[in-house]
N, C-alpha and C positions, 0 to 999 in steps of 0.2 A: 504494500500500500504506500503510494508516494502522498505526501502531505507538504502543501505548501506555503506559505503565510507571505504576504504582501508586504516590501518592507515599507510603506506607508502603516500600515500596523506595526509592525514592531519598531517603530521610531514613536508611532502614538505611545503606544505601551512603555516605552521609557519614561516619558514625559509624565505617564499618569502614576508608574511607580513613583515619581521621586516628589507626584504631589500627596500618596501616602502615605512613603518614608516615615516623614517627624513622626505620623499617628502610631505608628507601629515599633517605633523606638524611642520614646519621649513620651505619650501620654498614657496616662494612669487606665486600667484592662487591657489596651492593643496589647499596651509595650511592656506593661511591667511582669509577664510570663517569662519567666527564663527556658529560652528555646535558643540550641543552637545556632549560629548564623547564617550558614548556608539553607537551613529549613525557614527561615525569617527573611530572608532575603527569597526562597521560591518562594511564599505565600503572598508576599507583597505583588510578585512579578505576574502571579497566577490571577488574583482579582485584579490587579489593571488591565490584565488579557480580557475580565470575562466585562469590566469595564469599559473596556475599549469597545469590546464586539456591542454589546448588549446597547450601548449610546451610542454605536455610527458615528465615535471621535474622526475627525480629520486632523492630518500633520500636515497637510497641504499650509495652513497658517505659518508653520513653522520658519523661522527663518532657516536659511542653508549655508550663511557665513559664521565665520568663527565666532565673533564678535556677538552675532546677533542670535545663536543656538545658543551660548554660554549664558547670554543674557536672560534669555528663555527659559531656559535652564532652572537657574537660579528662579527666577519669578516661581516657577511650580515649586521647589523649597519652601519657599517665602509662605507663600498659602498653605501648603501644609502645618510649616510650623505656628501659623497660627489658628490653624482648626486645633491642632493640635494644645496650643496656651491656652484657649479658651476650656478645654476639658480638664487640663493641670492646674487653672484659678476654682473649679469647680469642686474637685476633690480635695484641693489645698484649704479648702473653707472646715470643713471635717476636721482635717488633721490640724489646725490653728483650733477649734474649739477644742481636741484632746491636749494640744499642749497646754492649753489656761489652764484646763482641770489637773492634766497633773502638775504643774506647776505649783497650784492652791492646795491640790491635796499632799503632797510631798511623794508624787511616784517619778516624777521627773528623772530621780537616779536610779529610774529601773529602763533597760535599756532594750525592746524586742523588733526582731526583723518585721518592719513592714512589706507583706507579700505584694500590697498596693505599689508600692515606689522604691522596693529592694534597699531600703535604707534604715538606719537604725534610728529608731521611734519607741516614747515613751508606753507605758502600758496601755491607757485610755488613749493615748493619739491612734495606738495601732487597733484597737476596738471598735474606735468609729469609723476609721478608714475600711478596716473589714465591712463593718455595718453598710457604707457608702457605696460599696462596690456589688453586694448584695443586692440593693436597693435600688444599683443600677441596672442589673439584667430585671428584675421585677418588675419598673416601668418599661421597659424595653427599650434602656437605652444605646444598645446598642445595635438595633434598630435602626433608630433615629439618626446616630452616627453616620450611619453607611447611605442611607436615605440620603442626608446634610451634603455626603462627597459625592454622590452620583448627579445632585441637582447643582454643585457648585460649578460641574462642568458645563451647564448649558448657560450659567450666570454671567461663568466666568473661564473660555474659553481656553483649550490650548494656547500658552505661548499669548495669550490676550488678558489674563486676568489681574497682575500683578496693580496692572494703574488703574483700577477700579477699587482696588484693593483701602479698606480705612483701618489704622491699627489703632486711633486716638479710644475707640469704645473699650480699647481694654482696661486702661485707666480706669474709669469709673465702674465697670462690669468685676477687678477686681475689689475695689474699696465697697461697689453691696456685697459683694458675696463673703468679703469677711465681715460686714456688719452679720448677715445670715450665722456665719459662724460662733459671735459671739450671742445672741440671740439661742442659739441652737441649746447652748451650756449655762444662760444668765440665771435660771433660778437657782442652779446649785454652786454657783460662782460668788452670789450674791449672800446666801447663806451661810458660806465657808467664810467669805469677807466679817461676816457678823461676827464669827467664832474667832476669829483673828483679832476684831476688837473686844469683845470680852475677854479672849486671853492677856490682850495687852494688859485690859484693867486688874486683873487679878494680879501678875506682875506686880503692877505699884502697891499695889494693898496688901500682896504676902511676898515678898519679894524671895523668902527661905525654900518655899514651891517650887521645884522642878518644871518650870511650864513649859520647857521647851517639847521633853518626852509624854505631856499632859497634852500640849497641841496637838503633835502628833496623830498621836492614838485617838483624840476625838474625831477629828481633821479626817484621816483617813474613814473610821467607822460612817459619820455624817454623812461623809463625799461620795462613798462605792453605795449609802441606802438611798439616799437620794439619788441619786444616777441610774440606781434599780428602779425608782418608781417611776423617772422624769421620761423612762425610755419608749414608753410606751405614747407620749404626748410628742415626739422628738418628729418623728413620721408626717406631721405638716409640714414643720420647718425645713427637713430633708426633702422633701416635694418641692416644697418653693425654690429650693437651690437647684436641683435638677432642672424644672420649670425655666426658671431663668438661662441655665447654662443652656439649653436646647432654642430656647427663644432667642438671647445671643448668635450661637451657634447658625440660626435659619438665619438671620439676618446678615452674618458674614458672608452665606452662600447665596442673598437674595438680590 
């Protein structure tokens, strides 16, 4: 059986890997699976192919001098990397409300592999991040994801989409999503805040008191019951960040 592919497709198919490179190496579910490289590098190459076919990309747009393929090039980067920011401000609101709490409760010097971002995170940071990624595939977001790159191509063409391109929304798209974040963890942030001023007061009035081992031990108990009860109210707030990052997300592709 001879098989043959057109190299108008496989110059498209370059240009569409490398616009979902960042996604698959940089943002939080694509990328943060440890998978080989040569098997991460065919999966990429495999959906740009069924991407290519399936939307009747043209490389015709493409330019054919050095200057003007590199430059191209780079643009598909560019929009990747920031479909891709947009998904890392989104799960980074998560792991900013686990560090306040451990912070406030005293877990901060307990130190575990986040599976989310391969990186070493407090106990509570990597709980919510687990929670977040969860929470992800149960709205289907990644879904939506693949939805987001298949229409950014018609938005935002081969080799055309870079100077359409706006990066100013990330600014503000990260400062809500970590107001979200602290929002996420304020009842029991607020409450450990209380415990920290009553401990101070005790301090002045019995100074002979051990408060620092007294802080502690409340501090932790309070933090991890509250946390248990609050988690069940947490599932709006987590929506609404979702919510948002996907509403961002369409509008970069729109």
């Amino acid at each position: 059986m001879h098989i043959s592919i057109a190299a108008a497709t496989v110059v498209a198919t370059m240009f569409v890997s490398l616009r979902l490179a960042p996604l698959f190496l940089f943002a939080p579910v694509f990328g943060s699976v440890k998978l080989p490289g040569h098997f991460r590098a065919f999966t990429v190459l495999g959906i740009a192919y069924l991407l290519t076919v399936a939307l009747k990309l043209d490389a015709n747009a493409i330019p054919l001098d050095i200057v003007g393929f590199a430059s191209a090039a780079i643009g598909e980067l560019l929009i990747g990397a920031v479909i891709a920011a947009v998904m890392m401000i989104g799960f980074a609101a998560f792991s900013f409300a686990g560090r306040l709490l451990d912070l406030q409760i005293g877990f901060g010097i307990a130190s575990l592999l986040d599976l989310n971002t391969q990186a070493r995170m407090p106990l509570i940071g990597t709980a919510l991040s687990m929670m977040a990624v969860m929470m992800f595939y149960l709205t289907d977001g990644h879904h939506t994801v693949v939805r987001a790159i298949a229409i950014s191509f018609e938005k935002m063409p081969l080799a055309k989409g870079i100077a359409s391109l706006d990066f100013s929304f990330l600014i503000s798209f990260g400062s809500a999503l970590f107001s979200f974040g602290l929002i996420l963890v304020a009842p029991v942030i607020l409450v450990l805040f209380l415990i920290d001023v009553g401990i101070a007061v005790m301090s002045r009035t019995m100074p002979q008191m051990n408060v620092f081992v007294l802080a502690i031990s409340i501090k932790v108990f309070v933090g991890v019951l509250l946390l248990t009860f609050s988690i069940r109210y947490m599932s709006g707030i987590a929506g609404k960040i979702f919510e948002t990052m996907f509403r961002v997300l369409e509008s970069v592709v729109s």
